[in-house]
PyMOL Python script that loads the backbone (N, CA, C, O; Angstrom):
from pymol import cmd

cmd.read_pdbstr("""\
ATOM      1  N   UNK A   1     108.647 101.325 106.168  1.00  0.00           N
ATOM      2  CA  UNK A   1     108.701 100.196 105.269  1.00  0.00           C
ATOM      3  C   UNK A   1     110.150 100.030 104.812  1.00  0.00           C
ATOM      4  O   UNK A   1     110.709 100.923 104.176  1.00  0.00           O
ATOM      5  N   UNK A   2     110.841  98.723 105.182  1.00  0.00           N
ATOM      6  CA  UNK A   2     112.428  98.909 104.460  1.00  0.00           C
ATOM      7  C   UNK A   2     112.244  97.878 102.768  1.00  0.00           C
ATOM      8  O   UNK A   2     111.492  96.904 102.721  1.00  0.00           O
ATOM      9  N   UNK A   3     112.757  98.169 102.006  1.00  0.00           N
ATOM     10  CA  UNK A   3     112.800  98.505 100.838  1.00  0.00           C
ATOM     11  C   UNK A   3     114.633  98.660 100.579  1.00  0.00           C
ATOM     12  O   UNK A   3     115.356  99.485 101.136  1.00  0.00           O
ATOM     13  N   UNK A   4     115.157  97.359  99.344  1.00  0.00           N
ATOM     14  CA  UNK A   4     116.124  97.781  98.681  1.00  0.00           C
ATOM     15  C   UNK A   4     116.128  98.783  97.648  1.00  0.00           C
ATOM     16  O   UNK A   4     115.232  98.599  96.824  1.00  0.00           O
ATOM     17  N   UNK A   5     116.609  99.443  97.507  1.00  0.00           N
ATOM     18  CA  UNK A   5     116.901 100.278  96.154  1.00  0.00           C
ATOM     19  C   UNK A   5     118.581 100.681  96.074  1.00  0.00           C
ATOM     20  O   UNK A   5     119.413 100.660  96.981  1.00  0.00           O
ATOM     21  N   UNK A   6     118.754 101.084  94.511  1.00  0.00           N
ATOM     22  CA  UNK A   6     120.281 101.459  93.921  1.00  0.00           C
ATOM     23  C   UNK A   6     119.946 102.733  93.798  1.00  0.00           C
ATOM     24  O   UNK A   6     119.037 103.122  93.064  1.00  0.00           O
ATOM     25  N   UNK A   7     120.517 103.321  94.368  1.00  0.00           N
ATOM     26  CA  UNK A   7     120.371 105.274  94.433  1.00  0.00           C
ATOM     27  C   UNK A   7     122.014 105.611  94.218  1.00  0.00           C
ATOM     28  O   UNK A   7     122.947 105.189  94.900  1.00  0.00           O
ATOM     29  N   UNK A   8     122.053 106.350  93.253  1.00  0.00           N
ATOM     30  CA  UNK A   8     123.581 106.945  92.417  1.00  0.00           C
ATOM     31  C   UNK A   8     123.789 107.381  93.833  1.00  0.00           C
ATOM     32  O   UNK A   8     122.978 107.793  94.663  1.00  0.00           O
ATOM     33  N   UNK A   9     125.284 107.155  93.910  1.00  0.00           N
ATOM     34  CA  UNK A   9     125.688 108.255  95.287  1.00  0.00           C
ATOM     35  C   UNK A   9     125.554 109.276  95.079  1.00  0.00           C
ATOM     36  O   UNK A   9     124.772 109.980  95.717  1.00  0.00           O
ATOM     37  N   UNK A  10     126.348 109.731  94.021  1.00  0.00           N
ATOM     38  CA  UNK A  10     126.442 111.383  93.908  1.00  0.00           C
ATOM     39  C   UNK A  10     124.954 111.713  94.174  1.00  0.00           C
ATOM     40  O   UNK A  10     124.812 112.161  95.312  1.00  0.00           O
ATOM     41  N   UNK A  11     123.661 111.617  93.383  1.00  0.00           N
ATOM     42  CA  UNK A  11     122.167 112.239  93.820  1.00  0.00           C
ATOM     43  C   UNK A  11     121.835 112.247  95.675  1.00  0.00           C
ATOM     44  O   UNK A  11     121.284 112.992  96.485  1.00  0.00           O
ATOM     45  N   UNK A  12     122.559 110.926  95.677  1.00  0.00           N
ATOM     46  CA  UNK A  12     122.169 110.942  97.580  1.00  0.00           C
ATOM     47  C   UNK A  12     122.881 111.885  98.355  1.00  0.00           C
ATOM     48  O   UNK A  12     122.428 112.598  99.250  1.00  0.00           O
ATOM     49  N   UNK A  13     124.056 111.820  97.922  1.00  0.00           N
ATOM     50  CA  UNK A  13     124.897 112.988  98.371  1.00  0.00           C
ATOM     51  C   UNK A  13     124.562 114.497  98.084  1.00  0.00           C
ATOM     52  O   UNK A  13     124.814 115.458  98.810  1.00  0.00           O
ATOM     53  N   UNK A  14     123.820 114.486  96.630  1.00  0.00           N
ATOM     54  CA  UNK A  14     123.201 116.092  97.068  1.00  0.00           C
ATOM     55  C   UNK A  14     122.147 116.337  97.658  1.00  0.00           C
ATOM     56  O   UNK A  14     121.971 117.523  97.937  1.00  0.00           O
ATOM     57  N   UNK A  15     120.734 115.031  98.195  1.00  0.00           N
ATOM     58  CA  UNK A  15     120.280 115.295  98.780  1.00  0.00           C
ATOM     59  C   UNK A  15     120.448 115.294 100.038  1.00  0.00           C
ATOM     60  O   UNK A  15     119.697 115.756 100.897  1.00  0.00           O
ATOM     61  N   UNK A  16     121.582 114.698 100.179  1.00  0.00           N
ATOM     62  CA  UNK A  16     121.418 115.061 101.630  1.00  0.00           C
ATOM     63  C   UNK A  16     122.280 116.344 102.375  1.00  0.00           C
ATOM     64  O   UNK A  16     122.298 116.746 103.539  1.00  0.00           O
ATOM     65  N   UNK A  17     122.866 116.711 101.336  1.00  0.00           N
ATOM     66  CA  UNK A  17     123.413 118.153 101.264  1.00  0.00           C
ATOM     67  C   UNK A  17     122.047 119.577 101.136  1.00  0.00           C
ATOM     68  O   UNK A  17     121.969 120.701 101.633  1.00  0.00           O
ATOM     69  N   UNK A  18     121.329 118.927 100.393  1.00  0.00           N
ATOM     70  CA  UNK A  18     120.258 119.697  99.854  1.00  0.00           C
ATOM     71  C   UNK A  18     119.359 119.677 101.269  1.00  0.00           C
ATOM     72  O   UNK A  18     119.318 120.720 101.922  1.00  0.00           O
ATOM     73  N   UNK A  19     118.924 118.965 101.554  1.00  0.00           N
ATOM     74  CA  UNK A  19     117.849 118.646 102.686  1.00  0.00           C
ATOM     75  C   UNK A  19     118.357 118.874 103.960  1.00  0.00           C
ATOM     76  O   UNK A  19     117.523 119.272 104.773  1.00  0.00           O
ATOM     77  N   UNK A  20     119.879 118.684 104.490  1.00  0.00           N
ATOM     78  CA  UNK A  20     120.897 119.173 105.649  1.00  0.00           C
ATOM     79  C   UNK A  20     120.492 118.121 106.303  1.00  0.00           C
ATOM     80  O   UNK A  20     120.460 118.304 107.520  1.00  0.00           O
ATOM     81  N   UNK A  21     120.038 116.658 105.803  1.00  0.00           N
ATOM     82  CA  UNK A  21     119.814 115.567 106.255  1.00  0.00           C
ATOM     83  C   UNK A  21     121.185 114.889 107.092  1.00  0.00           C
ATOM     84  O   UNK A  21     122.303 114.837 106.578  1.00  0.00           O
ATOM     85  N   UNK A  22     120.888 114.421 108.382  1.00  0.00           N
ATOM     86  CA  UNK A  22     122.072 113.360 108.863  1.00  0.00           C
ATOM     87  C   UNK A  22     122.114 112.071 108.596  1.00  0.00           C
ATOM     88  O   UNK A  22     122.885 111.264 109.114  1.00  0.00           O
ATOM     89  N   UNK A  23     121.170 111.817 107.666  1.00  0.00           N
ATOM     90  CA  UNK A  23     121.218 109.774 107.387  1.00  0.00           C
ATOM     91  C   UNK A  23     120.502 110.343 105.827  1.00  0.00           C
ATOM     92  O   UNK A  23     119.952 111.335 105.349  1.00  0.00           O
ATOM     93  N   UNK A  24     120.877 109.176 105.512  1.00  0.00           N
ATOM     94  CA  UNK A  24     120.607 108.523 103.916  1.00  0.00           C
ATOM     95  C   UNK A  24     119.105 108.545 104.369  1.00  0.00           C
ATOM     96  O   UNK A  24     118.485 109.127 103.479  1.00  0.00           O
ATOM     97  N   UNK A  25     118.293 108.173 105.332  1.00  0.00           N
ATOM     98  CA  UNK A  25     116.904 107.506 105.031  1.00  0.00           C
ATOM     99  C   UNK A  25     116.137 108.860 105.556  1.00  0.00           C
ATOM    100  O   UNK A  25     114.924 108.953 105.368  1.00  0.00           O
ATOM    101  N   UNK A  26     116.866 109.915 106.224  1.00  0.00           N
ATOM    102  CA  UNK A  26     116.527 110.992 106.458  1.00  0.00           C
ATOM    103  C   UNK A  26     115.991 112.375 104.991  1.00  0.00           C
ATOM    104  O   UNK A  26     115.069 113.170 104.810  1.00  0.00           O
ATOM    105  N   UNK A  27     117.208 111.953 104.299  1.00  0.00           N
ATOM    106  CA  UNK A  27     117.106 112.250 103.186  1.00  0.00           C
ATOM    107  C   UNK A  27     116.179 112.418 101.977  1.00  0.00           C
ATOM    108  O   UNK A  27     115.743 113.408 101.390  1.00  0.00           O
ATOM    109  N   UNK A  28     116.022 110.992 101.800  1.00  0.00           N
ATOM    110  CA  UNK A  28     115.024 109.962 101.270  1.00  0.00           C
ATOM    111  C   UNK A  28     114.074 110.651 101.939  1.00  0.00           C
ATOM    112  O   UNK A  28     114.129 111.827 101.579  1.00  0.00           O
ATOM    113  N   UNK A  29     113.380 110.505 102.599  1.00  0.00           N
ATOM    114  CA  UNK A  29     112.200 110.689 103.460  1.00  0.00           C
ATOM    115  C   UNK A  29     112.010 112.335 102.696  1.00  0.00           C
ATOM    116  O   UNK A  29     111.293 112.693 101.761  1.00  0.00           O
ATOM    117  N   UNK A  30     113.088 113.171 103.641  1.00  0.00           N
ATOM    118  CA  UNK A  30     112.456 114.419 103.384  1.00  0.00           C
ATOM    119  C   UNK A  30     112.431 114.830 101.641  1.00  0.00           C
ATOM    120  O   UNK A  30     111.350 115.303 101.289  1.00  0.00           O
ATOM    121  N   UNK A  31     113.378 114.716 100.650  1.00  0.00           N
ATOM    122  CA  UNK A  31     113.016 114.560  98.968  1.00  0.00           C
ATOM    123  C   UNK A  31     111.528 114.196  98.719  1.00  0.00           C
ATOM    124  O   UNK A  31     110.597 114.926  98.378  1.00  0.00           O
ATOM    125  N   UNK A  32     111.560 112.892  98.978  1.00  0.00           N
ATOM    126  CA  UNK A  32     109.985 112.065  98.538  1.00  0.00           C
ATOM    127  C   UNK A  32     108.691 113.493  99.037  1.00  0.00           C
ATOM    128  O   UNK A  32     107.951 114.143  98.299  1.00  0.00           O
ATOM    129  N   UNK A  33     108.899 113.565 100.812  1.00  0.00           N
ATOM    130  CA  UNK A  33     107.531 114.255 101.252  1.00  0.00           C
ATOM    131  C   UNK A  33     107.574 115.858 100.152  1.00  0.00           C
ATOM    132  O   UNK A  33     106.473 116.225  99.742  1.00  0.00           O
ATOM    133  N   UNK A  34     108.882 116.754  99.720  1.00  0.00           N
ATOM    134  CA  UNK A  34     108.783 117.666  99.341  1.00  0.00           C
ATOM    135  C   UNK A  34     108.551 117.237  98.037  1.00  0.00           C
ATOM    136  O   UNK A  34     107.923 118.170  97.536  1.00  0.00           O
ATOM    137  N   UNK A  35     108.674 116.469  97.292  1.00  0.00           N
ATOM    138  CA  UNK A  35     108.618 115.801  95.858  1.00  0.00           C
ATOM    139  C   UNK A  35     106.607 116.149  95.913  1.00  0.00           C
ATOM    140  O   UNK A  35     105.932 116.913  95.223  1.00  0.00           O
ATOM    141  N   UNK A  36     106.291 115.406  96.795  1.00  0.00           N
ATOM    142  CA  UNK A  36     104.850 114.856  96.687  1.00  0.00           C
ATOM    143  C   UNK A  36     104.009 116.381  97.376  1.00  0.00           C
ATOM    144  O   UNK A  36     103.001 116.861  96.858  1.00  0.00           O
ATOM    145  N   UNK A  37     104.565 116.845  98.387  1.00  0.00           N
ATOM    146  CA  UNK A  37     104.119 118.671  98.622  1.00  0.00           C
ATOM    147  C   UNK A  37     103.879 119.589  96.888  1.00  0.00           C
ATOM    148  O   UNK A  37     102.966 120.343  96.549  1.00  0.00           O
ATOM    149  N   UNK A  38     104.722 119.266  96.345  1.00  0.00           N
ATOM    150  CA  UNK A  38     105.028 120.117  94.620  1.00  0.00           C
ATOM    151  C   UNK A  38     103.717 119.441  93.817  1.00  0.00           C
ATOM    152  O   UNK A  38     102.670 120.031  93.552  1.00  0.00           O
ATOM    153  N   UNK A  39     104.053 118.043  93.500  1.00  0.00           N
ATOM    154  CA  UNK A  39     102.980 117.442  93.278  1.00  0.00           C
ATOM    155  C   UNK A  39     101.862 118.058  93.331  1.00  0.00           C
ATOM    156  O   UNK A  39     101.302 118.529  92.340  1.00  0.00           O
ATOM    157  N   UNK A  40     101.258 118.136  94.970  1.00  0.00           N
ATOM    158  CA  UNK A  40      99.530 118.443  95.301  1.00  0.00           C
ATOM    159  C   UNK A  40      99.555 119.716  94.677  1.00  0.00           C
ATOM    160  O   UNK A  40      98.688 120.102  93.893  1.00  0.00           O
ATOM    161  N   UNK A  41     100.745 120.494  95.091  1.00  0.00           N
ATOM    162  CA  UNK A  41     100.357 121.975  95.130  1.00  0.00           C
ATOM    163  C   UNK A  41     100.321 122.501  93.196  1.00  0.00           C
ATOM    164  O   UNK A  41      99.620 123.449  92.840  1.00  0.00           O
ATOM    165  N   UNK A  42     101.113 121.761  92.270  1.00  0.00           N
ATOM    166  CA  UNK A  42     100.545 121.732  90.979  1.00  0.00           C
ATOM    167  C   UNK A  42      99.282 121.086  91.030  1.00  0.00           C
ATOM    168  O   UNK A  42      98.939 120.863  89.869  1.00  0.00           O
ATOM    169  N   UNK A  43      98.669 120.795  91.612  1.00  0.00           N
ATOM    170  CA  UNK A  43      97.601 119.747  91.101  1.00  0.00           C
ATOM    171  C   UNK A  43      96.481 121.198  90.969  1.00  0.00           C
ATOM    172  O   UNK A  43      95.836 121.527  89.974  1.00  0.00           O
ATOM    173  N   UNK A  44      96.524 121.863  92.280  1.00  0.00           N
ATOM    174  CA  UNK A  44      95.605 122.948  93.111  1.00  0.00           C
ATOM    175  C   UNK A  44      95.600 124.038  91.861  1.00  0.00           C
ATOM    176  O   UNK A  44      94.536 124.275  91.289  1.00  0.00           O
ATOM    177  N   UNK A  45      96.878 124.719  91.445  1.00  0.00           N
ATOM    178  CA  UNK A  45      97.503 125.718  90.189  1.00  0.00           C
ATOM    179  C   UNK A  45      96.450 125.134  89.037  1.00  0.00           C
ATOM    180  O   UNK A  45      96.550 125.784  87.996  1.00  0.00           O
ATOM    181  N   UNK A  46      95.597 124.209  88.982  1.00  0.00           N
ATOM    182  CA  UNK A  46      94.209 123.391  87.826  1.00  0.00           C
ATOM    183  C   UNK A  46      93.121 124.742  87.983  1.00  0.00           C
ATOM    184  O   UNK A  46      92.831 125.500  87.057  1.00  0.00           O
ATOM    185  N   UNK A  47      92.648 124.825  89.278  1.00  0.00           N
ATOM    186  CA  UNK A  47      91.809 125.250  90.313  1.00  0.00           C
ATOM    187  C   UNK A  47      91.687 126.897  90.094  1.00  0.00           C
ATOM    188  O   UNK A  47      90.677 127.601  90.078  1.00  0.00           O
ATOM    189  N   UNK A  48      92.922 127.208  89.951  1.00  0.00           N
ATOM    190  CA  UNK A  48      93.162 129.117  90.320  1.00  0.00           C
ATOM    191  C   UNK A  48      92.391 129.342  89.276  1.00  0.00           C
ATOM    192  O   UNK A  48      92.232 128.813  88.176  1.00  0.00           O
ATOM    193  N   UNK A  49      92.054 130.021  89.710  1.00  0.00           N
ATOM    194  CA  UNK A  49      90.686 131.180  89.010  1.00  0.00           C
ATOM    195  C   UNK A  49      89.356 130.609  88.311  1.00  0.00           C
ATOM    196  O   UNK A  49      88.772 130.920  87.272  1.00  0.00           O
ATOM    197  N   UNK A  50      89.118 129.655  89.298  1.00  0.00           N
ATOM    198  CA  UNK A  50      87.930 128.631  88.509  1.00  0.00           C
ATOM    199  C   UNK A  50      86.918 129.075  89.601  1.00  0.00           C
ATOM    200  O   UNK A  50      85.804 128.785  89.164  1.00  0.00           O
ATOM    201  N   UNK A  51      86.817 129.599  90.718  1.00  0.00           N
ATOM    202  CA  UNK A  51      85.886 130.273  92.033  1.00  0.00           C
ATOM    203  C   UNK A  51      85.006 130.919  91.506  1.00  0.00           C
ATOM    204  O   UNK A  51      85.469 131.945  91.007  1.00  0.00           O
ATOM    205  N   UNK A  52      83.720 130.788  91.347  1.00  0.00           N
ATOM    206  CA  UNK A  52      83.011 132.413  90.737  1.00  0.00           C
ATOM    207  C   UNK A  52      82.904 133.108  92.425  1.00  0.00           C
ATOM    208  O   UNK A  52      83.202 134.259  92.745  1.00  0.00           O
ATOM    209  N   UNK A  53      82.382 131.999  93.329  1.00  0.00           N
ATOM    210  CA  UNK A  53      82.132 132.871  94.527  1.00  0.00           C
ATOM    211  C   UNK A  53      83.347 133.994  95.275  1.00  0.00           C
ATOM    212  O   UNK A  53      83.228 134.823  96.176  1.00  0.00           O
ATOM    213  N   UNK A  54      84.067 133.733  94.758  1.00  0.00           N
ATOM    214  CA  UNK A  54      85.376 134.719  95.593  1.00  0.00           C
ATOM    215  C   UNK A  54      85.225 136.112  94.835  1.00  0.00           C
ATOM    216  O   UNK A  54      84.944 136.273  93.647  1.00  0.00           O
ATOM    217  N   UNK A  55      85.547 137.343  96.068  1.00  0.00           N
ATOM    218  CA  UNK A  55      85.582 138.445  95.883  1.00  0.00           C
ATOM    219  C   UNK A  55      86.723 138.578  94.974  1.00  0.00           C
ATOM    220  O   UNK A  55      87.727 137.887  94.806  1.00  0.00           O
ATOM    221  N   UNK A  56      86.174 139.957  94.281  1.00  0.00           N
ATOM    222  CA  UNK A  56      88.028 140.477  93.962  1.00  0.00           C
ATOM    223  C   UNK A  56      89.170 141.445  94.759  1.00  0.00           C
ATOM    224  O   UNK A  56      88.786 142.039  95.766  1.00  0.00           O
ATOM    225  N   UNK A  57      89.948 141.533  94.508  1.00  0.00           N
ATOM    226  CA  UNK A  57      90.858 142.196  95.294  1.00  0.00           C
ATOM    227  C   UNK A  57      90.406 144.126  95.961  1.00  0.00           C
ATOM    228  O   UNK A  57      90.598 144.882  96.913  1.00  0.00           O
ATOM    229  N   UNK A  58      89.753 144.051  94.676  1.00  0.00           N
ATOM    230  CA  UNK A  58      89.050 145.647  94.337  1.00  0.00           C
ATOM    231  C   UNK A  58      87.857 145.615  96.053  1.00  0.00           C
ATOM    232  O   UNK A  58      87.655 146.262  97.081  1.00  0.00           O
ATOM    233  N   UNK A  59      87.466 144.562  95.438  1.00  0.00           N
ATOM    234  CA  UNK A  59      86.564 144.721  96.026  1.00  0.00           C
ATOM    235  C   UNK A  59      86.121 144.124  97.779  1.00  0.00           C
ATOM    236  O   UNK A  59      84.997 144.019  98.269  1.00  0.00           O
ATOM    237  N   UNK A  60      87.348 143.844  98.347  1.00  0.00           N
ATOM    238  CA  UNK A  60      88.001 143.335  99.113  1.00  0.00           C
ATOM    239  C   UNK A  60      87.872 144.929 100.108  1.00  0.00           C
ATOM    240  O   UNK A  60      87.421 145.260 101.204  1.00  0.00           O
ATOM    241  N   UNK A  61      88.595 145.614  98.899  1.00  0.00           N
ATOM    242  CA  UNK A  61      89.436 146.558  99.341  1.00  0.00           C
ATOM    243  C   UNK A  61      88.286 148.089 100.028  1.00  0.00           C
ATOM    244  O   UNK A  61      88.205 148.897 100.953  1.00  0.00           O
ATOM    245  N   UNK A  62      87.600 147.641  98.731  1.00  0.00           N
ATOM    246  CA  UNK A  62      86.082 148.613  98.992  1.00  0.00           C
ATOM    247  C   UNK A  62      84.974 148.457 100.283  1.00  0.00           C
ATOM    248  O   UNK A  62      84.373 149.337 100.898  1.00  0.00           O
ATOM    249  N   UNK A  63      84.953 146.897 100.447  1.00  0.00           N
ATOM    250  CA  UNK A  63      84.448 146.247 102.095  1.00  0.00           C
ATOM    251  C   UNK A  63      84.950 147.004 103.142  1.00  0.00           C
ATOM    252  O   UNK A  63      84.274 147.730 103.870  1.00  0.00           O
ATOM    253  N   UNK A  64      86.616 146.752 103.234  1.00  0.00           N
ATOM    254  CA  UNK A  64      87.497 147.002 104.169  1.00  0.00           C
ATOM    255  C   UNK A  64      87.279 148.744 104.315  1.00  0.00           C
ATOM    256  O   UNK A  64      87.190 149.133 105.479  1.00  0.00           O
ATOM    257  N   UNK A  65      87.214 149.491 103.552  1.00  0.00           N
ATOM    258  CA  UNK A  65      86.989 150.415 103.516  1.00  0.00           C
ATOM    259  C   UNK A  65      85.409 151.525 104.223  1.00  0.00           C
ATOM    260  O   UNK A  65      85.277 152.655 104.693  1.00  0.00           O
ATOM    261  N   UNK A  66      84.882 150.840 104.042  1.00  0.00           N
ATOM    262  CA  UNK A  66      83.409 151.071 104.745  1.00  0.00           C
ATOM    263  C   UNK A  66      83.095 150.714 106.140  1.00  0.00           C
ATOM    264  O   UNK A  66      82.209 151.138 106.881  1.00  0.00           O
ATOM    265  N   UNK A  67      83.992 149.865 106.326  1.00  0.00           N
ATOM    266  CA  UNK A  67      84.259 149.462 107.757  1.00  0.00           C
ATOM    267  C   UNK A  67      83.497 148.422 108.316  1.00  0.00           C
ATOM    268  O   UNK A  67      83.692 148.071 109.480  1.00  0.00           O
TER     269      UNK A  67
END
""", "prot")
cmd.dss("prot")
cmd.show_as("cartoon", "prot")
cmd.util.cbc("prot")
cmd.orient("prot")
C-alpha cells in the first residue's frame, strides 16, 4: 500500500541502522512487523498462569522420571 507520511529523519535513520535495513520502506516494514510481534506477545503475558490443565514443572519432572 503506498501511503505519504513525515517520518523525522533522525528516527528513520536509526531504524534503519537498528533493523540493518537497505531502504527506508525496508525499514518501515521491518519496525511496524516487530512493533506488532511485542504487541501480540504482551497481549499472551494476560494468559500466563491462567491454565489449570498444565502440569507443573515438579511434576513434569516426576513423569520423566518413571519413564
Amino acid at each position: 500500500m503506498k501511503t505519504s507520511i513525515d517520518i523525522p529523519e533522525r528516527e528513520l535513520a536509526d531504524a534503519m541502522r537498528f533493523t540493518r535495513a537497505r531502504t527506508k520502506r525496508e525499514a518501515v516494514v521491518t519496525a511496524l512487523a516487530d512493533f506488532n510481534r511485542r504487541k501480540r506477545m504482551a497481549e499472551l503475558v494476560k494468559y500466563a498462569g491462567t491454565c489449570d490443565g498444565l502440569i507443573s514443572a515438579e511434576e513434569l519432572a516426576r513423569q520423566r522420571r518413571k519413564g
